[in-house]
C-alpha positions in Angstrom: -8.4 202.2 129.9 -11.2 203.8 128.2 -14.1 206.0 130.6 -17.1 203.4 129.4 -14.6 199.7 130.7 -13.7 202.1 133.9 -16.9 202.2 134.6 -18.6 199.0 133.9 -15.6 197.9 136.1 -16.9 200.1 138.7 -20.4 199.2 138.5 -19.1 195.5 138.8 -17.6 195.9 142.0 -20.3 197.7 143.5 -22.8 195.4 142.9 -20.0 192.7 144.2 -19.5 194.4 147.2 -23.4 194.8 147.9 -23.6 191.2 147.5 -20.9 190.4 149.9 -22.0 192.5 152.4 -26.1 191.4 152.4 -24.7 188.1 152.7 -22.3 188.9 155.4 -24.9 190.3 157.4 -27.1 187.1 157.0 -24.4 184.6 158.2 -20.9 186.1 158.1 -18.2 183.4 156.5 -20.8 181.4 155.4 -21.8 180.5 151.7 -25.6 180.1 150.7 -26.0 176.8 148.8 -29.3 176.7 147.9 -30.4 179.9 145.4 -33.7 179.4 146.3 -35.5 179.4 142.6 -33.1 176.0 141.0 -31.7 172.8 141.7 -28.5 173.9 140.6 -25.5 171.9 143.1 -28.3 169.5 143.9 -29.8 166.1 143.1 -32.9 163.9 143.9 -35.9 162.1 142.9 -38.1 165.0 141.9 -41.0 162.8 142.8 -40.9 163.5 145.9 -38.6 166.8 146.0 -39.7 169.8 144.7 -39.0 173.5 145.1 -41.6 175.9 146.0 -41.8 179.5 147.1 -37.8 179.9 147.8 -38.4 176.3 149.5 -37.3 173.2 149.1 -40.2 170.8 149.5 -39.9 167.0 150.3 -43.8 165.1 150.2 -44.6 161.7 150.3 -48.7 161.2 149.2 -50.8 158.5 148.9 -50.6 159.0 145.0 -46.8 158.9 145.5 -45.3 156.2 147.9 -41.8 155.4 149.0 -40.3 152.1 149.2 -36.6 153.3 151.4 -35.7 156.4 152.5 -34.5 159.4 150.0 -32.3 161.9 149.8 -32.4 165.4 148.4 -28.3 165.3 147.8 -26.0 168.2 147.6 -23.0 168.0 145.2 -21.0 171.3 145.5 -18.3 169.1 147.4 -18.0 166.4 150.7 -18.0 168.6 153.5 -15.3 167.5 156.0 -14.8 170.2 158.9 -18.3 172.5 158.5 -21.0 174.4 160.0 -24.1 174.0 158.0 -27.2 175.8 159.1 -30.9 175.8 157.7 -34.4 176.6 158.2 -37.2 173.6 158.5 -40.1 173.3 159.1 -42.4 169.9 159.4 -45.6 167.9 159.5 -46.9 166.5 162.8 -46.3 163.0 160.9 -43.3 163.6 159.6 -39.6 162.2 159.7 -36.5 164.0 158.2 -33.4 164.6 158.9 -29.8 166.2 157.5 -26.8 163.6 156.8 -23.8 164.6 156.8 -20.2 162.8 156.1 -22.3 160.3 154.4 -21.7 157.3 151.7 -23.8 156.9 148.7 -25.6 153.3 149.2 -24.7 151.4 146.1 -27.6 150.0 144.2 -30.2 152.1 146.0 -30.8 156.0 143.8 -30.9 159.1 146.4 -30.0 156.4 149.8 -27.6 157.8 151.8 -25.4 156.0 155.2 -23.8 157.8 157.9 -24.4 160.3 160.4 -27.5 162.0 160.7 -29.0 165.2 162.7 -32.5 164.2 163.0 -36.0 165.7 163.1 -39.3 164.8 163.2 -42.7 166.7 163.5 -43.7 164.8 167.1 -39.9 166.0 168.2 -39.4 162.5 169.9 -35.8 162.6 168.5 -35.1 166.3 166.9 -31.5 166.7 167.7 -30.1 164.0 168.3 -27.4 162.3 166.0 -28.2 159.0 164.3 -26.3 156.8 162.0 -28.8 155.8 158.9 -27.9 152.3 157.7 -24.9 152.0 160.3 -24.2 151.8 164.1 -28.1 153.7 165.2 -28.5 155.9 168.0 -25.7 157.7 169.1 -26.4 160.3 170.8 -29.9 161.1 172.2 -31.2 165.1 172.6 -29.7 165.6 175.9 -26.8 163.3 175.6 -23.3 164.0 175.5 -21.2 160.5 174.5 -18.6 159.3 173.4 -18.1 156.5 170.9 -15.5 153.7 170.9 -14.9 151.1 168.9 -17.3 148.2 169.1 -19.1 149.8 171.7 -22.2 151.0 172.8 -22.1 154.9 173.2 -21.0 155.7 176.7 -22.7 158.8 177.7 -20.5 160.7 179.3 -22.2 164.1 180.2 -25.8 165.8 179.6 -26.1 169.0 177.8 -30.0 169.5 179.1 -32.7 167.8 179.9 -34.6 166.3 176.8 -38.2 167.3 177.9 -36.5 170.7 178.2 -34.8 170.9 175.0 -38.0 169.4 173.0 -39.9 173.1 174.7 -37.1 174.8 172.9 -38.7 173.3 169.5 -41.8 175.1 167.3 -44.1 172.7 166.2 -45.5 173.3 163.0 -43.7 176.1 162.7 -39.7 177.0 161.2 -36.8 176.3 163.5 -33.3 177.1 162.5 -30.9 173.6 162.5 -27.1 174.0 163.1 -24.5 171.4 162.6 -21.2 171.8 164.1 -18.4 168.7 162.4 -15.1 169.6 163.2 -12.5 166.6 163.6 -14.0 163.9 165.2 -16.7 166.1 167.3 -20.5 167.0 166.5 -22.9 168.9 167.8 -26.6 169.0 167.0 -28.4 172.6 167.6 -32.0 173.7 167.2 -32.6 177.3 167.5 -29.2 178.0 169.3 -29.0 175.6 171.9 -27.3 172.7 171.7 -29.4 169.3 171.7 -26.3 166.6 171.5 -22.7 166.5 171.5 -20.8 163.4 170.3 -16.9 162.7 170.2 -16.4 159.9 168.0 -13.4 157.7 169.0 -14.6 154.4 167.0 -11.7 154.0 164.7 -13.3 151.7 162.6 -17.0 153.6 161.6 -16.0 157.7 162.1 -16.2 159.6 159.0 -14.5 162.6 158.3 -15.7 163.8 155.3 -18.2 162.6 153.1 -22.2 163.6 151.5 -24.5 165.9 152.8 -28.1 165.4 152.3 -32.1 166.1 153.2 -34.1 163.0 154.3 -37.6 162.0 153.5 -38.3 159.0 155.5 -40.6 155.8 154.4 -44.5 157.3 155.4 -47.5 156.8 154.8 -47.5 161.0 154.1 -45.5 163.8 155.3 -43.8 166.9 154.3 -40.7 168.6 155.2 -39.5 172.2 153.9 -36.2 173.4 154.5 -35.0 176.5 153.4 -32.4 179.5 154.0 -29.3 176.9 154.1 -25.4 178.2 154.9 -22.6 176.4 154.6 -19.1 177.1 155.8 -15.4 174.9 156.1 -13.7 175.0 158.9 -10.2 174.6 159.3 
């Protein structure tokens, strides 16, 4: 091997190893999925998804309405066992939200179904877990259930006191989200606490895998950022 391939080889796996270790520092095991500058792995209606500053940015105006609910769609894979986590940040008026283990609604671009870690800039239900277009509430912030088939939720345990948890929450301002799917359980968390914890026995709804997506809701106006997102399987 000649002196000038030794070290270009070299070189290569420096720089390699200084990319694995910044990003093991950041979120160790985790991989970052959005590059920050592209829409590479990524799909939506870029009228109302955008990327500014590093950012992604989701806006509804009055020069720009929406008719249903869209979805800025990740397609690097269906997530099955995960932890995804991300930075947001929202208006006062606005409704978001990240699905996960989701169906593509047929006849409907960018709609997504299925389970759903919400937020909203009023923080009535940030943290809680919501099936779009399916079975509704599941768990509220506060709320550990469990779900059975044809069932209401049962709630079965409290992991804090809503009023308590919403305190927890910056309004206006970026919190970090965390999403926790492994088997049948989730968990909802907002700046490292958990908001909700769901075990879903209901044999004939769960999902296990499925599409992962960011939500802008049918408003008048809003806007939602979200930014710095990590994903990681789990076995």
């Amino acid at each position: 091997m000649s002196q000038k391939i030794s070290f270009r080889l070299a070189l290569a796996f420096i720089i390699m190893a200084t990319s694995l270790s910044v990003k093991s520092q950041d979120h160790p095991g985790f991989t970052k999925i959005f590059d920050g500058k592209t829409m590479k792995g990524w799909d939506c209606d870029h009228t109302f998804w955008r990327i500014e500053n590093g950012t992604f940015v989701g806006e509804v105006t009055a020069a720009h309405a929406i008719k249903t609910n869209t979805f800025l769609i990740f397609r690097g894979g269906l997530p099955a066992n995960f932890e995804l986590i991300a930075q947001y940040r929202i208006s006062p008026e606005g409704n978001s939200g990240i699905q996960y283990r989701s169906e593509e609604v047929k006849g409907i671009p960018y709609a997504l179904k299925g389970y759903q870690a919400d937020i909203d800039g009023a923080n009535t239900y940030t943290g809680q877990n919501y099936e779009e277009r399916g079975r509704g509430f599941l768990a509220m912030r506060g709320e550990k259930a469990l779900l059975k088939t044809d069932q209401k939720p049962l709630i079965v345990g409290s992991v804090g006191n809503s009023d308590s948890l919403k305190s927890e929450i910056k309004n206006g301002d970026w919190n970090e989200i965390r999403i926790i799917a492994k088997g049948n359980h989730l968990q909802h968390f907002i700046n490292g606490i958990l908001m909700s914890d769901a075990k879903d026995e209901d044999t004939k709804a769960r999902k296990f895998k499925g599409v992962l997506g960011f939500q802008v809701h049918v408003m008048p106006t809003m806007k939602v950022e979200y930014r710095n997102i990590y994903l990681k399987n789990l076995k």
